[in-house]
C-alpha positions, 0 to 999 in steps of 0.5 A, a space after each residue: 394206374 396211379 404208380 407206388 411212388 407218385 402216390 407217396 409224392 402226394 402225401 404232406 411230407 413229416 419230418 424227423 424232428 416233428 414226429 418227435 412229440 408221436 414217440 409212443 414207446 409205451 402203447 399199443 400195437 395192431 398189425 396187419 398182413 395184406 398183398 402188396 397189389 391192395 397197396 395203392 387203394 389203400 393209400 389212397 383211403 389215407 391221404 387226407 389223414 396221414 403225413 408221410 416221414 420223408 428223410 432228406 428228400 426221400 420217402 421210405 428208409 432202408 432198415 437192417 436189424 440183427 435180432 439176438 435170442 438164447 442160444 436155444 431161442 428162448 425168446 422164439 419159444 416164448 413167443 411160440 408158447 404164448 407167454 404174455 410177457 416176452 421180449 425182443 432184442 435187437 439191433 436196427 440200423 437206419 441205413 445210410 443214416 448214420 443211426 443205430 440203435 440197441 433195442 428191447 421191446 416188451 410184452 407187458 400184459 393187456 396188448 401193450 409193449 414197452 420199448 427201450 432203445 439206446 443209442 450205438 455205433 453199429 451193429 456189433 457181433 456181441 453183446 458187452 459191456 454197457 450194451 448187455 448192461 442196458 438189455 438186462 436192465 430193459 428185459 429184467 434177465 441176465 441170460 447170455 444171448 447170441 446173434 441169430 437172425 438179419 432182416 432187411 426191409 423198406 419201411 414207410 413211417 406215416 403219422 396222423 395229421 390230429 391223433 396221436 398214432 403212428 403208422 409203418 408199412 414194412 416192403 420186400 422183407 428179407 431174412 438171413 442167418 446171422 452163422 449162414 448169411 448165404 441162406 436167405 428168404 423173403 416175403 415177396 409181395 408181402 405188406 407189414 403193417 402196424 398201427 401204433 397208438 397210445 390206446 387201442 381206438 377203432 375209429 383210426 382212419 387206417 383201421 377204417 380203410 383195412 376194414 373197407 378193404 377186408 383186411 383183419 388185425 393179424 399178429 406176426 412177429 418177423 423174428 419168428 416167421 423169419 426164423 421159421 423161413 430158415 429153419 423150418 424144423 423148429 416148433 411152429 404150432 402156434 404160428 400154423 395160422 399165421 403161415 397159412 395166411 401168408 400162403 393164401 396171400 402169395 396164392 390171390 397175387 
């Protein structure tokens, strides 16, 4: 059996600069949710029609995120209640990259989401001065938001040799309390991907392969699944389908 790391070596390598013209911070977002087991046939299926990222000399980034929320989570509850416009606001860091960056994505309308990131100095415990500036701006609210959640995880970033289309695949997702950072969860065995175009087509090759393999379109937001991997007395109605997912899963490995 071909093993994870000699198939990623088979992949054109991409560099940073050249993704540049594949941003798409305006788009649309597929995910999919799938056992890590399925991994190497599916990369398989792609090889032929995807670079993968590679940073100096690596294949596959370290990332850290603090995602901050309402100090009675609003934006966790939105997300539950299904409002269609809804935001994320987060830092992530690359590590081991010297990058950082303050973002807000947003839900607006018609399965697009909006990003906008600004570039910081690291991760700070607080939101001030022109950093809570930006995120009122991004958001179009002015409420006070706190620090909540880390998510650590290794992510592959791939982009299509002709479409304008970027793909991540997300490994080892790690959750802990930003007051409790001894409490921690994870999704082992569990693979997140995302399929990110500037208009919704189904005649992406990685769409064709999760077809091939049975794999459906399945939403799952790692603020929310991770905060409910924590706190798993919050309201999680909306997200029962989601979990029994994950379950079934962890249940086939």
């Amino acid at each position: 059996m071909t093993t994870l790391p000699a198939l990623l070596e088979r992949f054109a390598p991409i560099t940073l600069a050249e993704m540049d013209g594949v941003k798409l911070q305006d788009r649309m977002d597929t995910k999919y949710v799938f056992s890590e087991a399925l991994l190497p046939a599916v990369l398989a299926d792609m090889l032929s029609h995807y670079r993968l990222l590679e940073v100096d000399g690596v294949r596959g980034s370290h990332y850290r995120s603090l995602y901050f929320d309402t100090p009675g989570l609003r934006d966790y509850h939105d997300h539950h209640n299904g409002r269609t416009l809804r935001r994320k606001v987060r830092f992530r860091e690359y590590v081991g990259s010297g990058l950082c960056f303050l973002e807000v994505k947003r839900k607006t309308g018609a399965g697009r989401t909006d990003k906008h990131r600004l570039e910081v100095a690291g991760i700070p415990e607080a939101l001030a001065g022109d950093q809570a500036v930006f995120v009122a701006g991004a958001s179009r609210s002015t409420e006070a938001l706190v620090p909540v959640l880390w998510n650590r995880f290794v992510r592959l970033t791939f982009v299509h040799r002709e479409r304008a289309e970027r793909l991540t695949i997300d490994l080892g997702l790690r959750f802990s309390l930003f007051h409790e950072p001894s409490l921690e969860a994870g999704l082992d065995g569990i693979v997140v991907a995302e399929l990110k175009q500037g208009r919704a087509d189904r005649g992406s090759h990685f769409a064709l392969a999760m077809r091939a393999h049975g794999i459906r379109p399945a939403g799952m937001s790692k603020y929310c699944i991770g905060l409910l991997q924590l706190l798993p007395t919050l309201k999680y109605n909306r997200f029962k389908e989601v979990l029994r997912h994950l379950d079934r899963i962890r249940q086939a490995a």
